[in-house]
N, C-alpha and C positions, 0 to 999 in steps of 0.2 A: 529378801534372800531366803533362800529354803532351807530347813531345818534337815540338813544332811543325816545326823546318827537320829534323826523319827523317819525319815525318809527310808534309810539301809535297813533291807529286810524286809519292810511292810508287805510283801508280797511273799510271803514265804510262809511255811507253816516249820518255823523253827524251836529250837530249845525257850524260848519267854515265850514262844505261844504255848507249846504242848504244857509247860508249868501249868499256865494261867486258864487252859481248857479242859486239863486232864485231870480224874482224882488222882492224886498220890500213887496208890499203888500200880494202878494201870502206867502210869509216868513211869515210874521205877522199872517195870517190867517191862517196856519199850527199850530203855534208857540201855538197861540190859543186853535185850536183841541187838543195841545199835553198836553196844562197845564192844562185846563178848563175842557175839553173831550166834546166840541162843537162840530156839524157835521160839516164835509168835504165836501166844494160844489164841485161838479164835472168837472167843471171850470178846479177850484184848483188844483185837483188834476189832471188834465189832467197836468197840467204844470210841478207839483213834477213829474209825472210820465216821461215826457219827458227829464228833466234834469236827475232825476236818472240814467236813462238810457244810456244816453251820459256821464257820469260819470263813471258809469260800464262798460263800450264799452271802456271807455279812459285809465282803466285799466287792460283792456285785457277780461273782460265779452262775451261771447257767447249766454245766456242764463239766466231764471228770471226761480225762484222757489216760491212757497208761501211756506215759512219754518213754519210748525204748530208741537203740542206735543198731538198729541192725547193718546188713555186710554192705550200704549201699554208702555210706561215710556219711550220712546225714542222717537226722533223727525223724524218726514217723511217729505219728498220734492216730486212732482212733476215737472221736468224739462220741461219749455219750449224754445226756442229759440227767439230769438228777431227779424228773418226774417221775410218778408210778402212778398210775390209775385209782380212783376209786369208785367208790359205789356214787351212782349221782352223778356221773361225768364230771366228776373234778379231782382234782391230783393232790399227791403229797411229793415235798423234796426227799427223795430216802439215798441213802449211800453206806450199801451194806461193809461188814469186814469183806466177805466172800470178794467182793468188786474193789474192792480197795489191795488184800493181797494177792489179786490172781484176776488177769485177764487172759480172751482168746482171739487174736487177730488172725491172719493166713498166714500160716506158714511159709506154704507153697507160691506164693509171690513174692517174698523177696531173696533175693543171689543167698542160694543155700552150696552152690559148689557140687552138686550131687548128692548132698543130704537127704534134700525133700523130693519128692516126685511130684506133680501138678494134684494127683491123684491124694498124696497124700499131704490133704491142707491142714491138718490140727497144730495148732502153735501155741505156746502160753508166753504170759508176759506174766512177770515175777515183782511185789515191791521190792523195791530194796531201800531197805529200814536207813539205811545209812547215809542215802542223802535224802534233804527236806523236801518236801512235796513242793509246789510253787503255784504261781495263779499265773496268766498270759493270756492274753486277748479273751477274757470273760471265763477261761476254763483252767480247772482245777489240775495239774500237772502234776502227775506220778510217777517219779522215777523208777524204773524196771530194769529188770535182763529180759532176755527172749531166747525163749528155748521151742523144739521141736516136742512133738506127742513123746517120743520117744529118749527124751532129755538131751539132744545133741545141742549145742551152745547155736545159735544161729546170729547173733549179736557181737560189740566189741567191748559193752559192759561186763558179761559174764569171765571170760578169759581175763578179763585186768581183776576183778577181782579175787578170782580164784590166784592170780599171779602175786598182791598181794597181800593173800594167807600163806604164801608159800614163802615171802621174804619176812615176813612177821615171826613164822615157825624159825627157822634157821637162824637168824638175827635176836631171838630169844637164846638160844641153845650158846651164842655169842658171848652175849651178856652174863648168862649165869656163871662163866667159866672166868669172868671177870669180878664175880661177887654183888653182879646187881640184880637186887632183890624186888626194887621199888618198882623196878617198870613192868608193867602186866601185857603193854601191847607194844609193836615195831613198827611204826606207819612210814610210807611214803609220800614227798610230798610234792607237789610240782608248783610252778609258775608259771604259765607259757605264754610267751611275746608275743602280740600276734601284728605280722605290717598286711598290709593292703593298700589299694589306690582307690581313689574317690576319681572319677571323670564325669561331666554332665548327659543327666538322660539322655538327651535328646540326641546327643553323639553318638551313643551308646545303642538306642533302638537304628541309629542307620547304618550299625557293622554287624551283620548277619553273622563275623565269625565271631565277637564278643558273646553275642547272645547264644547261640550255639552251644560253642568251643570253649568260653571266656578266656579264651587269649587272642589276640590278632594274629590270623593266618598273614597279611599280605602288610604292607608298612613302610616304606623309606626313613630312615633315619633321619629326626629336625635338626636346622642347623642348631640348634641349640636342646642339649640334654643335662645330665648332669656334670658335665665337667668341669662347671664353676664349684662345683659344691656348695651353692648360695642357700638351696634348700634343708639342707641336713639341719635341724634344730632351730631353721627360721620364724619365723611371726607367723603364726595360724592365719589362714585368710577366715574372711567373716562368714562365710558358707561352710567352711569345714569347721572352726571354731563352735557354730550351731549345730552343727552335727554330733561333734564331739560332747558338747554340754547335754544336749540329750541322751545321748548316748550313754553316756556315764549316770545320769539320773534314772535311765531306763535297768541298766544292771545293778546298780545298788536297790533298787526294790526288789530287784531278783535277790541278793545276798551275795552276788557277784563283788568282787573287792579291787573293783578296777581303778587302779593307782596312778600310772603314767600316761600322760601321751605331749607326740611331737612330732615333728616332719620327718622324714626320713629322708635317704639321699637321692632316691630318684624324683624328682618334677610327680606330685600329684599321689604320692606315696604317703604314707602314713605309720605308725604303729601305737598300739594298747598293748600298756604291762599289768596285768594284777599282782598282787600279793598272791604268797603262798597257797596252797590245801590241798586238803590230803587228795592222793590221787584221781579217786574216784569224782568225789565231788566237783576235782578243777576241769575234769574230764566234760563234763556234764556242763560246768560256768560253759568251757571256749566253746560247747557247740552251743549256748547258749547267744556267744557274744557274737559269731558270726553270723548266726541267724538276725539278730536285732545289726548287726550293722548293714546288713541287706536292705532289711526293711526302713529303718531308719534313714537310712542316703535317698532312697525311693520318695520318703515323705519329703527330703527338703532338695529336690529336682537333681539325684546325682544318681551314679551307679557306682556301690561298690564290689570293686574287682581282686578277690581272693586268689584266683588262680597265681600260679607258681612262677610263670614268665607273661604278663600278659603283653608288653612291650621288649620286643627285641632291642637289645643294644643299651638297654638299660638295667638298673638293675630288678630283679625278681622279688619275690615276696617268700620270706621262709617264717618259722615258727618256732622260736627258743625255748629249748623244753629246759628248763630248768629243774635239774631233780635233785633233790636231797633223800637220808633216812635220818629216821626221830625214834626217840622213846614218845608214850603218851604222857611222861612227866617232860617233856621239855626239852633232853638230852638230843643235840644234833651230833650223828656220830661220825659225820663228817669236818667237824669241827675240831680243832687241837683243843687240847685240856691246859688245866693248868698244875696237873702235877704229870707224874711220871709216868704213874699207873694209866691216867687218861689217854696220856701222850702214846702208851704201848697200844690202847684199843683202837685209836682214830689210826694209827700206823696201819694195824691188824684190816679194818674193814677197808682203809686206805688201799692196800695190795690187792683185797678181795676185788675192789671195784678195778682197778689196773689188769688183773687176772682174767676176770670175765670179761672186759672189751676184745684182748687180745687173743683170747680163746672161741669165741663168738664172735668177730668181725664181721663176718658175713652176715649171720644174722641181723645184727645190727644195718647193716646197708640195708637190707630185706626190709627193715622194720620203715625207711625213708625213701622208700623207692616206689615210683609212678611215671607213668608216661610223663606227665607234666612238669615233675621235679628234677625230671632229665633234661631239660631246657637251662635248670636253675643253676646245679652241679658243677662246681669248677669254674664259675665264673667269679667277676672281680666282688660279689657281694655274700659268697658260699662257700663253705670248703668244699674239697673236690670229694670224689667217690673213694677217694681211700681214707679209712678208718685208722686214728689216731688220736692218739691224747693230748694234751696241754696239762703240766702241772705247774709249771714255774721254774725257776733255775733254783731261787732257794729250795725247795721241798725236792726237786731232783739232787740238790746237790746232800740233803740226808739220806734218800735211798741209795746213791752213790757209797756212802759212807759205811751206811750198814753192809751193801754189800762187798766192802771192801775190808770192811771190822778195822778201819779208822777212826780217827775222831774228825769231828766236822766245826769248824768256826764259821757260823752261822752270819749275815750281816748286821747280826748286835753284835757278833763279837760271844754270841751262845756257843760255848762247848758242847760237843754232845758225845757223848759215851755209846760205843753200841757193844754187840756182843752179847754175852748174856747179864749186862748190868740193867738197871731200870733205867730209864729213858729220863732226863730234866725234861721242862717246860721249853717248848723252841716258839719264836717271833709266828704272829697267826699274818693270813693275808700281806703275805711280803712278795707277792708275785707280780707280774703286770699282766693285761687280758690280752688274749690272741683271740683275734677277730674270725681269724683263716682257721682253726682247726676246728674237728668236727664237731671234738668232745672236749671241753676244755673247763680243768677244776678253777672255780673264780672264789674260794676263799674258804665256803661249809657247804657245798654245792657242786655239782656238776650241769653244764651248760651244752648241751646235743643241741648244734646247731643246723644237721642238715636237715630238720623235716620242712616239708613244703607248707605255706601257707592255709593251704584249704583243708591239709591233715586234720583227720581223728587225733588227737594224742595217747590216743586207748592203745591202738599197735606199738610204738615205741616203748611207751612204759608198761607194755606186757612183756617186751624183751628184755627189758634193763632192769624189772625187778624178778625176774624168771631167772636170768643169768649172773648175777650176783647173788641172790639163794642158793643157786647151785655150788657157788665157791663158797659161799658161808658152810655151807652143809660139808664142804670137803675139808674145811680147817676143822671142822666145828668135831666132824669123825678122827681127827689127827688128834686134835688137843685136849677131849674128853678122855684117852686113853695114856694123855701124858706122867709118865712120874715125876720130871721137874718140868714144873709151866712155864717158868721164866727162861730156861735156856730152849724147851724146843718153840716155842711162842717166836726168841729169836732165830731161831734156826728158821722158822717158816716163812718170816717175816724176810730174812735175805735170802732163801733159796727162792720165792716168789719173785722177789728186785730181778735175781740174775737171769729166772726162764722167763720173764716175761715184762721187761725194759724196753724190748724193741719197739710197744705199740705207743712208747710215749715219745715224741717229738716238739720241742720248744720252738721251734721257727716257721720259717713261710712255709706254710701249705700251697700254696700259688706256684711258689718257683719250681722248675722244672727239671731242677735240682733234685728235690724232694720226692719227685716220682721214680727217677733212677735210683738212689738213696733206702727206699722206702719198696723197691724189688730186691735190695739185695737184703734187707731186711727179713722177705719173706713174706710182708703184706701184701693184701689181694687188693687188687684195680679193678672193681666191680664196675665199669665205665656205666653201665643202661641198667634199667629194670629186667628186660628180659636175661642179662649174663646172671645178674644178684638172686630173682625168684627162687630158680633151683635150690639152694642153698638152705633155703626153709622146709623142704622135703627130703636131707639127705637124714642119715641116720642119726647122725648126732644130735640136730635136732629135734626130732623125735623121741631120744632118749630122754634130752633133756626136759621138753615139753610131758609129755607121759611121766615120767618119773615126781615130776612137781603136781602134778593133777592139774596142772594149766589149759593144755588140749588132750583130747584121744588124736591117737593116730586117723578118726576121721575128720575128726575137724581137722587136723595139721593138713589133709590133701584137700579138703572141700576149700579150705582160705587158698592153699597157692591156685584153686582150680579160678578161684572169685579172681585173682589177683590177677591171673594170665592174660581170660577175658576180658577184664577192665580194661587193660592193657589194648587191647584188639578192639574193642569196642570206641577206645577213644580217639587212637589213631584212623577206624575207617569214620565216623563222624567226621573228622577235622577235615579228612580228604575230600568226604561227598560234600562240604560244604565250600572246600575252595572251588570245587568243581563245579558249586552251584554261582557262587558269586562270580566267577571268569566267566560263566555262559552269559549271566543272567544280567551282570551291570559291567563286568571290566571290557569286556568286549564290545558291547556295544559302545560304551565310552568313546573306545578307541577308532572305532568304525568313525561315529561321531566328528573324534576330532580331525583323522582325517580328510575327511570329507569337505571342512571347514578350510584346512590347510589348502587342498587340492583346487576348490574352488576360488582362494585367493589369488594360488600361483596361476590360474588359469587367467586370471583378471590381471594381473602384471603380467604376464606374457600378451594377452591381447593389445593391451596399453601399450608396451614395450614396443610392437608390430608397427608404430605409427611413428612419428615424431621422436618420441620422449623410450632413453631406456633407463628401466629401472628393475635395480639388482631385486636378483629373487635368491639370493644365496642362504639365506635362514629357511624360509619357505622351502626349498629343495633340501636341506639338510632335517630338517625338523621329519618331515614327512618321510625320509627315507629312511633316517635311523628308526621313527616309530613302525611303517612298515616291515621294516626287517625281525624287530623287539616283534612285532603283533604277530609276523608268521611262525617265531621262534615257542610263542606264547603258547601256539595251536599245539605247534609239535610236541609242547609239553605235556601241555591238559590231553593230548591224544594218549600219550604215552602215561599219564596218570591213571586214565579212565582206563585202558589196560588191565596197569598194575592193580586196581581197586578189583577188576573182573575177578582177577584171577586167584584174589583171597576166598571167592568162593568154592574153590579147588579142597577134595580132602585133604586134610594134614595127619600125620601118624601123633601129633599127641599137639596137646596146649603149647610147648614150647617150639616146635616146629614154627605153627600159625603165626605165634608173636613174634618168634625171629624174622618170619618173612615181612610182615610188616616193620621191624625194625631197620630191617637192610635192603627193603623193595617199596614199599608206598612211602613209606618217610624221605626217604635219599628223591622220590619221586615229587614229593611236595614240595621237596628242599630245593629243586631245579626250578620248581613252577614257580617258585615265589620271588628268587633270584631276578626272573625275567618281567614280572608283576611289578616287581619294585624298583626296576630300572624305568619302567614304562611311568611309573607314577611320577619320575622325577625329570622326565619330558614333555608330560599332558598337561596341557592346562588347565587349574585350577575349576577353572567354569565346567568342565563336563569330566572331574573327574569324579565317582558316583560316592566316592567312601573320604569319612570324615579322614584328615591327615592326622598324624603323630604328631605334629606341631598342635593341631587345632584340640586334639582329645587331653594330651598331658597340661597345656595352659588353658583348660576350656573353664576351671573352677576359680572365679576369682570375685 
């Protein structure tokens, strides 16, 4: 058995390294940078830079990357080596500070949005002190931002961090006005769930749109999916069981703190929960973890598949952003207290976070929205696209009360006083979980359930600690100026419950109920990506994003410009590939088996002609309905290839382009695939060229 806590971390250049590598005061003055975010004198870090180094050499290292997450949702490395020349033709390992805090990739090649011009490539990548360096496949891993010559954010590190210093400031200014002294910093902190599907390679290299696309453009439904719900928490089969144990031993050497896993409910599905950390850093673990579950399934003959719906009629794959805020002593201030006083601040940041969803909804949909998450949206395993809360019926039935300046009998049978008395100690975690809503509090946390599986979580928790800073800052400007804190504290506390209640809902998000419900409400039905983008370039936005130092007004249009494109860029992919696979293997399939058909019934009619008759009634039926299906198919793919033409057409802006693809090649593919998938479930088996949903979802066993 392996020595799991020698095992966790080994690959990391963490706090018991830097102790054990660094003198004292250089350690201190690191230690400093990483809690405070004081500069790095160059000293300094000449010396971190040199022990790192000897560190990652001692562990077998060849090479330093600056590992950065620029606009493309995946993380890039530039590899360099640790030699330097000398006299003699022979080398030394060197790894200066200079190359340790500051590297220069191209700027100009990756999605700047209209930042960068081709012309203008100068890019830097930036350490950041505050998460640990790592080792991975022989080379030494630096976590960075990435910025332009000219300091524009071109990454999704830089805006989450800068997102939160901005709930740390405001969230201070919280605290003092509550008489806390001890806490010096306000972290955020995440967890994020992550499901996916394991299917075997070899299936996997025979579907051109997996490999593509990573979801199945074409597909019939097997007789059997998840309806049994046999799989949901069933027995690990012994192929994913190896995966998983690797897997987990492969991220605890990272410092990864991967906790859970188990089957989940669709056939061939999966999911990894870690433990908590602070934002940035968990940010950094899941693109961490996705990466090794790529390569990992690879090594033990599987493919895994991240994308958001990659089987229709199943369920998809999303990514439970689990967010909380802390003090750096401990203090979870989403957590009830056990006196009054406490009870009044977890109240206080309680509405703040109620406030900012329902003020920002839209944003929020923006922050979970992608071509691919639009698959996922509103089906039987997501909440739908409208934005709403879960708190539980007991804690709504205290904000009820405050806003009603009742008293509330709790189900202990807790009294609770409101008004401008002090608050008693109320029952913690007396709620039940709702699966279906988007945003739902599960006890000292909140639970944002719509992001898609293959998500950054850098975008969501750029909005959800960007917009809750902003209401902390608006109480924070109310309550600083108060002469009695205890009566206007309550006055803010139920003037909050009553303007902004509506975004909370304790039931089916599913039912359709809830939709009509939740219009008279006043909530927005962000249905697609293309209706929600706008919404992050309107002014309010901008206000809010500029006013926090989050974004300038050019990053806020360079991301919606990354965003629109993506959006266009995924959808004509997905098209020219069904386009390629109907010419290239369904058609001729089809051809194929006709052919087979025609020549039989040709042989019982000639037989028939003599003697003996024998019925050709399957034979005449098989061959006509597929006939019909095959000319239907042409008309389709004609009428695709069309619509794909005609995206080449100018458009007057980003949103124009995507809308046309949204309501013109999509609704197009959607036809073609309808007739693809009826055809599949009259061809036979023998010449039909693409693995089945039967064969891909039980292929791992």
């Amino acid at each position: 058995m392996k020595d799991v806590t020698g095992l966790f971390g080994s690959m990391v250049f963490n706090d018991a390294v830097m102790q054990a590598r660094l003198p004292k005061d250089v350690y201190r003055s690191l230690k400093k940078t990483i809690s405070r975010g004081t500069p790095l004198e160059l000293d300094v870090a000449n010396v971190v830079a040199t022990a790192m180094k000897d560190w990652a050499i001692d562990k077998g290292a060849t090479h330093f990357t600056h590992w950065f997450q620029p606009m493309t949702g995946v993380t890039a490395e530039k590899h360099d080596s640790f030699i330097s020349p000398t006299e003699g033709g022979k080398i030394i390992m060197e790894f200066s500070g200079k190359e340790l805090v500051r590297g220069e990739p191209d700027a100009s090649s990756f999605p700047s949005g209209g930042l960068r011009a081709t012309f203008e490539a100068r890019g830097y990548t930036v350490w950041d002190a505050t998460s640990y360096a790592f080792i991975k496949d022989g080379t030494l891993c630096v976590p960075t931002a990435f910025c332009s010559y000219s300091g524009e954010a071109l990454d999704k590190k830089t805006p989450l961090l800068r997102s939160m210093e901005a709930i740390d400031k405001q969230a201070m200014r919280i605290l003092k006005l509550f008489g806390n002294t001890s806490a010096k910093r306000v972290i955020t902190t995440v967890g994020p769930e992550q499901e996916y599907f394991l299917i075997d390679k070899e299936m996997y290299l025979k579907r051109p749109d997996l490999v593509f696309t990573g979801r199945t453009l074409f597909g019939a439904r097997p007789p059997k999916g998840q309806e049994l719900e046999d799989h949901y928490f069933g027995s690990i089969k012994p192929r994913v069981s190896a995966f998983m144990k690797e897997l987990d031993e492969e991220l605890w050497k990272l410092g990864v703190h991967a906790k859970t896993k188990h089957n989940e409910v669709a056939p061939a599905q999966h999911e990894l929960a870690p433990i908590f950390s602070t934002t940035n850093i968990a940010t950094d673990h899941n693109q961490l973890t996705m990466e090794l579950m790529k390569s990992i399934a690879n090594k033990h003959g599987m493919a895994c598949l991240l994308h958001e719906k990659p089987f229709a009629g199943v369920n998809g794959s999303g990514k439970h952003n689990n967010w909380s805020i802390s003090t750096d002593t401990g203090l979870n201030l989403l957590e009830p207290g056990d006196t009054p006083h406490e009870n009044a601040q977890f109240l206080l940041v309680l509405v703040a976070v109620i406030k900012a969803i329902d003020e920002y909804q839209d944003l929020l949909r923006v922050s979970a929205a992608s071509a691919a998450n639009d698959h996922r949206l509103g089906a039987n395993e997501a909440p739908p696209a409208i934005i709403s809360m879960f708190i539980g019926d007991e804690l709504m039935g205290i904000l009820e009360a405050i806003e009603s300046g009742a008293s509330y009998k709790g189900k202990k049978k807790l009294q609770m006083e409101v008004g401008v008395s002090v608050l008693p100690p109320f029952p913690k975690d007396t709620t039940d979980r709702n699966r279906t809503s988007p945003f739902a509090f599960t006890g000292n946390k909140f639970e944002f359930r719509m992001l898609g599986s293959a998500f950054s979580i850098a975008g969501p928790n750029i909005v959800l600690n960007t917009i809750v800073a902003e209401v902390l800052r608006q109480f924070a400007d109310k309550l600083e100026k108060s002469k009695n804190f205890t009566k206007d504290l309550a006055d803010l506390v139920k003037k909050t419950v009553a303007d902004h209640k509506r975004i909370v809902f304790n039931g089916n998000n599913y039912a359709e109920e809830w939709v009509t419900e939740a219009k008279k409400r006043g909530l927005s039905n962000l249905r697609t990506t293309v209706d929600a983008l706008p919404a992050f370039i309107s002014k309010k936005s901008a206000d809010l994003f500029t006013r926090h130092h989050v974004f300038t007004e050019g990053e806020i249009h360079s991301r919606y410009e990354i965003m629109m494109e993506g959006y266009c860029k995924v959808l004509h992919i997905e098209a020219l590939t069904m386009i390629d696979m109907v010419k290239g293997k369904i058609m001729p399939a089809c051809i194929e088996y006709q052919n087979e058909l025609a020549k039989l019934l040709e042989r019982k009619i000639s037989i028939s002609c003599g003697n003996m008759e024998i019925d050709t009634t399957l034979e005449k039926h098989l061959l006509t309905e597929i006939s019909k299906l095959s000319a239907c198919m042409l008309k389709k793919l004609t009428a695709l290839e069309s619509t794909v033409g005609k995206t080449k057409d100018k458009y007057k802006d980003a949103l124009a382009q995507a809308s046309f693809y949204r309501d013109s090649v999509f609704t197009a593919m959607s036809e073609l695939r309808l007739i693809v998938d009826e055809l599949e479930t009259l061809s036979s088996k023998k010449y039909w060229p693409l693995p089945t949903y039967a064969d891909m979802l039980f292929s791992v066993i």
